[in-house]
C-alpha positions as CSV (number, residue, x, y, z in Angstrom):
1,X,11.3,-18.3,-60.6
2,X,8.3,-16.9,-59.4
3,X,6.9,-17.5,-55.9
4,X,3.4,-17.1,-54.8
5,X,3.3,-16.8,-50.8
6,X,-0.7,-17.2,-48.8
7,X,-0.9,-14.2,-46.3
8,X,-2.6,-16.1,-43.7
9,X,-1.7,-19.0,-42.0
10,X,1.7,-19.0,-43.8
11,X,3.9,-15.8,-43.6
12,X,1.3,-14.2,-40.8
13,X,-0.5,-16.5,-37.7
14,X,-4.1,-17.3,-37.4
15,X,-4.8,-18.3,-33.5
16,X,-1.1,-18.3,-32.1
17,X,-0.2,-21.3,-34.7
18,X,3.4,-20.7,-34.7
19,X,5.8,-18.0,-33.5
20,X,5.7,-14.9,-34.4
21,X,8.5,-11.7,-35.0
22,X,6.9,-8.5,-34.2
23,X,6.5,-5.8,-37.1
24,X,7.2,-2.0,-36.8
25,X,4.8,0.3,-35.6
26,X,2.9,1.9,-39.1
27,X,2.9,-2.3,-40.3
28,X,1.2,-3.0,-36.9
29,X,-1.7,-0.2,-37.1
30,X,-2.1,-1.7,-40.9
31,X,-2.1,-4.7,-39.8
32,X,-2.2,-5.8,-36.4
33,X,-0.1,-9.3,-36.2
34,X,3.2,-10.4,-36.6
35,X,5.5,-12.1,-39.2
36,X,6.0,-15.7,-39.1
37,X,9.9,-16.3,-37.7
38,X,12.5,-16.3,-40.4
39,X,9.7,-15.7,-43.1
40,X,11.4,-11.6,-43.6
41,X,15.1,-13.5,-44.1
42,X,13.5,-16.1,-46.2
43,X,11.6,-13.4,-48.6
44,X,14.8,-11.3,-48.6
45,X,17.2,-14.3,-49.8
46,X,14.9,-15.4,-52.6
47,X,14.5,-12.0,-53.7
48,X,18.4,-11.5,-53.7
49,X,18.2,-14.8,-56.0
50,X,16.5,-12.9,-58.6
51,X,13.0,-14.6,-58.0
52,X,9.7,-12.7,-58.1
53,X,7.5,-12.9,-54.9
54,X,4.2,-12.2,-55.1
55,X,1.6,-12.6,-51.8
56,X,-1.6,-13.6,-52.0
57,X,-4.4,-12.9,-49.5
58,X,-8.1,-14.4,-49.3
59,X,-9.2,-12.0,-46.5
60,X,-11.0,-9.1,-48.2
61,X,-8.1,-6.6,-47.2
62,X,-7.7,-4.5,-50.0
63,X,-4.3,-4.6,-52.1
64,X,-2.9,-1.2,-51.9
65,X,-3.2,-1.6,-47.5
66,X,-1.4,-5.3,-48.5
67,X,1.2,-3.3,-50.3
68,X,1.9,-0.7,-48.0
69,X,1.9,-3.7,-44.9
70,X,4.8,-4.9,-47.0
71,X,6.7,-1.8,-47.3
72,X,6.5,-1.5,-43.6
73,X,7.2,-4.6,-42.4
74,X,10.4,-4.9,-44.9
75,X,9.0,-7.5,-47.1
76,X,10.2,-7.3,-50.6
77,X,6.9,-8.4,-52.4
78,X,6.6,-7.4,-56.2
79,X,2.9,-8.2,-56.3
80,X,-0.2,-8.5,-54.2
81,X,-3.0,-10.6,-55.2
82,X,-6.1,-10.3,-53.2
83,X,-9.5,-12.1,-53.2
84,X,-11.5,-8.9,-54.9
85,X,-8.9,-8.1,-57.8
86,X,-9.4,-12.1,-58.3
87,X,-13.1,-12.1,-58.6
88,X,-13.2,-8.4,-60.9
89,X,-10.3,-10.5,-63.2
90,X,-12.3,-13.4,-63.5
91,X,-15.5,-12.0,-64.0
92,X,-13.9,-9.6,-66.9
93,X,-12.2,-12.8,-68.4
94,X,-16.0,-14.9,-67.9
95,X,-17.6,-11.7,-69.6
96,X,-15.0,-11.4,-72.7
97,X,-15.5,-15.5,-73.4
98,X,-18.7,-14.8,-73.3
99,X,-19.3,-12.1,-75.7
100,X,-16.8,-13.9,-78.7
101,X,-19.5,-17.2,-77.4
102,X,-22.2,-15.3,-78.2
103,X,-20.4,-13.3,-81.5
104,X,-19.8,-17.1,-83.3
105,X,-23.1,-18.5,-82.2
106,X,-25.2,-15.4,-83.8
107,X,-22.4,-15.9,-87.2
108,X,-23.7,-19.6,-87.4
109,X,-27.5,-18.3,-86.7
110,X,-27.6,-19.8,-83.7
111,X,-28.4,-18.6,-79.5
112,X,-27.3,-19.2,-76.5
113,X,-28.3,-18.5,-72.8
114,X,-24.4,-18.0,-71.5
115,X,-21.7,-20.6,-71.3
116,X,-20.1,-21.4,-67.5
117,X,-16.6,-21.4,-67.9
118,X,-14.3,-22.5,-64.3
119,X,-12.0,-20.1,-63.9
120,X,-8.4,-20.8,-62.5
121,X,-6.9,-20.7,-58.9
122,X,-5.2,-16.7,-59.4
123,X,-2.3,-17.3,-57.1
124,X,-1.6,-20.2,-59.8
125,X,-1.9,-18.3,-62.6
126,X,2.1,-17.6,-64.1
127,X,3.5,-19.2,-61.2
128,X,6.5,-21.8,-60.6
129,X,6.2,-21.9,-57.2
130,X,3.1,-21.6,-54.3
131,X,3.6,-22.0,-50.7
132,X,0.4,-22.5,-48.6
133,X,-1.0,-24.0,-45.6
134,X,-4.4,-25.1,-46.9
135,X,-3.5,-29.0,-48.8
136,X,-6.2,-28.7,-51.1
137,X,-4.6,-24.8,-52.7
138,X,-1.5,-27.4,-53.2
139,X,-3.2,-29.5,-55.0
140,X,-5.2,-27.1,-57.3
141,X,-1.6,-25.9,-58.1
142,X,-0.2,-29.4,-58.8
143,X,-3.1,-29.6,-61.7
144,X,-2.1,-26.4,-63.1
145,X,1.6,-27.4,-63.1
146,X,2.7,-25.5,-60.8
147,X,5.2,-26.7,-57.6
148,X,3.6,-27.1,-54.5
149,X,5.0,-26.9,-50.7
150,X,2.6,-27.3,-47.6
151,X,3.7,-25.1,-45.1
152,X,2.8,-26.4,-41.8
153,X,3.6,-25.2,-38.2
154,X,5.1,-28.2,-37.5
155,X,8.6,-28.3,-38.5
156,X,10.9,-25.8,-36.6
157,X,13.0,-24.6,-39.8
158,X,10.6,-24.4,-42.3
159,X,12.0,-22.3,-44.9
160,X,15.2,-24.8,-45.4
161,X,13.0,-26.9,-47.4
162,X,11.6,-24.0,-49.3
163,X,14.5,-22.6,-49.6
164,X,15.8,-26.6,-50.8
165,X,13.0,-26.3,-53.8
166,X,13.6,-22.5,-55.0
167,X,17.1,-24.2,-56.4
168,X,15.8,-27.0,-57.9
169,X,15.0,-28.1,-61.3
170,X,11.9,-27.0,-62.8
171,X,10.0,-30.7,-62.5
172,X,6.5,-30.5,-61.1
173,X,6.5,-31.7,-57.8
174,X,4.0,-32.1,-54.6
175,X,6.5,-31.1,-51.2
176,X,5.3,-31.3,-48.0
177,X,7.4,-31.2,-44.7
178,X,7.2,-34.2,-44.3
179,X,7.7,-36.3,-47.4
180,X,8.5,-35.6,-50.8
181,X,6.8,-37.1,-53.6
182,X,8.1,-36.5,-57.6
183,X,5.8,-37.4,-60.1
């Protein structure tokens, strides 16, 4: 299965949400915050499972410092995905759509002044599974078929559940920590 983790607000704190596990010294000068408790044995056990774990960031950080803050801080991540790489992708993708557009209009004699096109989520893209703290990334990856679990600050074993969904069947579903709602 593959996994698609949010940096912030899930596996690292914003404000003192939740308690922390400190990092080694080069991941703290890359970095300079902690690792949400039991997130490193949770990313460890899933990895031994044979899933693929890729982490996602939104905070302008560029992916090869992401990369080397996993090394350090023993996280076995097999892919970074970070806000930039997102917008070059989709921008590449918008300009390829739009030069076939603009190839079948002029074979039909016809112009055009560019088609819009929505792009998708990236940490959706080719994933079973995303774990996030922000309800409406959940349900952007419920639309695209993907499984969903809101990770909140308020339960105090929070990876039992994810762990609970990593084994299950392959059924899209909407988890929170809370409730859990099939559909």
């Amino acid at each position: 299965m593959k996994i698609a983790f949010d940096l912030e607000g899930t596996l690292i704190a914003e404000c003192g949400e939740f308690a922390c596990e400190r990092t080694g010294y080069l991941a703290q000068l890359l970095l300079p915050c902690g690792i949400r408790i039991g997130a490193r044995a949770l990313l460890h056990d899933l990895a031994r499972a044979g899933h693929s774990l890729t982490l996602y960031s939104l905070s302008g950080l560029p992916a090869w410092k992401l990369r080397l803050w996993c090394l350090a801080a023993g996280l076995p991540v097999r892919r970074v995905i970070t806000l930039e790489q997102a917008k070059r992708r989709a921008l590449k993708n918008l300009q390829r759509q739009q030069r076939r557009f603009s190839k079948d209009l002029k074979a039909l004699g016809l112009s055009h002044f560019g088609k819009t096109s929505e792009t998708p989520w990236p940490p959706c893209q080719s994933q079973d599974l995303l774990l996030d703290d922000e309800p409406r990334h959940i349900q952007v990856a419920w639309r695209s078929g993907v499984k969903g679990v809101l990770v909140t600050n308020r339960e105090q074993d929070w990876t039992a559940h994810i762990r609970e969904v990593a084994l299950q069947s392959p059924e899209i579903e909407i988890i929170t920590l809370q409730k859990k709602a099939t559909l």
